[in-house]
N, C-alpha and C positions, 0 to 999 in steps of 0.2 A: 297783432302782427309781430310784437317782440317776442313772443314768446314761441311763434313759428321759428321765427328764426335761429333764436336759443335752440329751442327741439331739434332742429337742421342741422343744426353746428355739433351738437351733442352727437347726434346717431351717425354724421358723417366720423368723428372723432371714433368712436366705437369700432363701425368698419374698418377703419384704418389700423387697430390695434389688434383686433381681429386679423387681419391679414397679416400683418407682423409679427405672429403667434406662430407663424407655419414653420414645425420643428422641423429638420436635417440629421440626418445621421452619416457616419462615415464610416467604409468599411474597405479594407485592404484583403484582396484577391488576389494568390500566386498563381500568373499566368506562364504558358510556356511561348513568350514572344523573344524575341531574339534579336530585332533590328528597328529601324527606326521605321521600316515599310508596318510591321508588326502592330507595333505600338498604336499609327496612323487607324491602322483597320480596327481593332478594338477600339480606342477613345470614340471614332466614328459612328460603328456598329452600336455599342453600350449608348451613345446618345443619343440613340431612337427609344432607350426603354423609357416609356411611362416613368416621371417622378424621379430621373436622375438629373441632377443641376451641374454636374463636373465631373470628368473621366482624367485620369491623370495616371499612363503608362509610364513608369522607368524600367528601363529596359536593363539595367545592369542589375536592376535587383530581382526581375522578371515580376513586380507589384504592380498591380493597377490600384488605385484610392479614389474611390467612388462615391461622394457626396449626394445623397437623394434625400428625398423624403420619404420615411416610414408609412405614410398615408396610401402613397400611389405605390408603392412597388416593395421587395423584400428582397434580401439578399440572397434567395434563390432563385426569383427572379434575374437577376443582376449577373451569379454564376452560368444561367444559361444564356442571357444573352450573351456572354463572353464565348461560351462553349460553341452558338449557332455563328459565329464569325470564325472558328477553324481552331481555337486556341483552347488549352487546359484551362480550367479555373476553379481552384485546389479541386477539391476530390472529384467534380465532372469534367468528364473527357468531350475533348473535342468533337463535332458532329464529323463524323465521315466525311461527307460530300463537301462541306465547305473546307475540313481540312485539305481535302483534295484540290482543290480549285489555289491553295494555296500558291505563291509562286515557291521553287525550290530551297531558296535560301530560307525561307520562313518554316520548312518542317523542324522538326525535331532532329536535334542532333547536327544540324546543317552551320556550316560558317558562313556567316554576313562580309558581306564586304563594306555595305553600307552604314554599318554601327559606326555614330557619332561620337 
């Protein structure tokens, strides 16, 4: 019986180190958002992808920093899901239609009034 329980205590011990293993990587994305509405729709959008744990838009520097996991998703991933919410994300361009849907002050080139 002791020795069940040693063995239990041991393989729970394992699992749990095991899980605590799950690597993270960071990666910084130059988006073209512009306002704090902006920002909102990205961090949102990107938090649907597969294997991202944190979205974090500054809008002054136009970066998003995207903490996920290498396992579930990749930073091309990660680029277009920025890209199918309306916004650049370095070298892929925005999706048409969702840029379109944008509201006005969130294109390119547009002054926010909203910037915090």
């Amino acid at each position: 019986m002791k020795a069940k329980i040693i063995f239990g205590f041991i393989a729970l011990l394992i699992m749990f180190k095991a899980s605590a293993q799950e690597t993270t990587a960071t990666i910084k994305i130059k988006t073209s958002a512009t306002c704090d509405m902006c920002k909102e729709t990205i961090e949102k959008f990107v938090a649907f992808e597969k294997g991202v744990k944190k979205v974090i838009v500054d809008v002054d520097s136009k970066m998003a920093t995207v903490i996920y996991n290498p396992k579930k998703t990749t930073p091309e991933k990660i680029r277009l899901a920025i890209a199918n919410s309306g916004y650049d994300a370095d070298d892929v361009p925005a999706n048409k239609k969702a840029y379109d849907k944008l509201d006005d002050c969130c294109k390119k080139g547009k002054v926010c009034t909203d910037k915090k």
